[in-house]
C-alpha positions in Angstrom: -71.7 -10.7 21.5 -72.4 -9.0 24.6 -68.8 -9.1 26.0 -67.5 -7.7 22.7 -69.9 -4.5 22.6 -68.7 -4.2 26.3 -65.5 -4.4 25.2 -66.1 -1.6 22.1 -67.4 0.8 24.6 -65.1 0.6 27.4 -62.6 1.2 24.3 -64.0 4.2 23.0 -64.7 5.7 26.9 -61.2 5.3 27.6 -60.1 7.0 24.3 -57.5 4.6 22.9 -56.5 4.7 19.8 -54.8 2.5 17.7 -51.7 5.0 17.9 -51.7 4.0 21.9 -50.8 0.7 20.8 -48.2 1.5 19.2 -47.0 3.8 22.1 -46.9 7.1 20.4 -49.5 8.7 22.6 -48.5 7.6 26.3 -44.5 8.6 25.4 -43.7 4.7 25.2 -40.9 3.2 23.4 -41.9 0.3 20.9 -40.0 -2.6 21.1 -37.1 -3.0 18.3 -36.4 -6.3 16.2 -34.0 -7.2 18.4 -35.3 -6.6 21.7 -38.2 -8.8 20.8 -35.5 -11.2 19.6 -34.0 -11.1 22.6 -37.2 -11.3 24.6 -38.0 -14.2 22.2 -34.4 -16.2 23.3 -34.9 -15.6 26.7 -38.7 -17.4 26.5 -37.4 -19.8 24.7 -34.1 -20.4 26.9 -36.2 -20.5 29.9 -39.1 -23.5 28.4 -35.3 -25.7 27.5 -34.1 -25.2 31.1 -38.1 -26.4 32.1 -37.6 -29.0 29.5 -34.3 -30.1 31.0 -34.8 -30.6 35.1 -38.4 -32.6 33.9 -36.1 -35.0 31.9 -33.7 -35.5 35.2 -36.5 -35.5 37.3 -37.9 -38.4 34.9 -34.7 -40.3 34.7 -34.1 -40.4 38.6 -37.9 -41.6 38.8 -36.8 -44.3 35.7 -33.6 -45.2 38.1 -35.9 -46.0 40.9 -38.2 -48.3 39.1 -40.9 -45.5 38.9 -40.8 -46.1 43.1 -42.8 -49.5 42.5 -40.4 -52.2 44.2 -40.4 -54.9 41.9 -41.3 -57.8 43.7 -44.8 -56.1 44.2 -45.6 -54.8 40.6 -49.1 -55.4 39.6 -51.3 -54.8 36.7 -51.9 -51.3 37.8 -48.4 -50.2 37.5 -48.4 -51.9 34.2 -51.1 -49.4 33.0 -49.5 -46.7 34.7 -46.2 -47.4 33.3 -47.9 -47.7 29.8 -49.6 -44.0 29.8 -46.5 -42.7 30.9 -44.9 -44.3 28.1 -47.4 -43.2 25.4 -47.6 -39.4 26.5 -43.4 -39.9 26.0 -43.9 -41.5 22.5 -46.3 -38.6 21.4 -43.8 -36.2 22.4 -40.7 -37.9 21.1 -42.5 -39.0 17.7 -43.6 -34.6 17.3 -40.1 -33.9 18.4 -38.1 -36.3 15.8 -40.7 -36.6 12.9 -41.7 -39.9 13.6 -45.7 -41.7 13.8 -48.0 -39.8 13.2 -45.7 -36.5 12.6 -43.6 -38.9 9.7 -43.6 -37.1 6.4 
């Protein structure tokens, strides 16, 4: 409550208006459909490529046996290797529709 009437009065010292938002007072341009298309692709492009070098980074670590050398796997890398696994199926079952995201 405190922060918000903080918040109203710094608002109305400063003299902003809801027209400043909009960038008619300052001599700002607004953003257009398609800049915020664009601005939208580029986020979006940018989260893939993220997406992407985790999932090579991933199969590499898969390659190498999560770097537990198989003669000395215990129960511990067997819990490990089952969170892993679950946090993977929560994301692949959102992702294709499937457990708990089934229709």
């Amino acid at each position: 409550m405190l922060t918000m009437a903080i918040f109203l009065t710094a608002r109305k010292s400063s003299g902003f208006t809801s027209s400043d938002r909009a960038g008619e007072k300052k001599g700002r341009k607004t953003m257009t459909n398609e800049q915020k298309k664009q601005t939208a692709l580029d986020a979006f492009m940018a989260r893939k490529a993220e997406i992407d070098e985790m999932l090579a980074r991933l199969q590499v670590l898969s390659d190498e046996h999560f770097n537990v050398v198989p003669d000395e796997v215990n129960w511990g890398h067997v819990g490990d290797i089952g969170w892993t696994a679950e946090q993977l199926r929560g994301i692949t079952d959102r992702a294709f529709g499937e457990g708990e995201y089934a229709e």
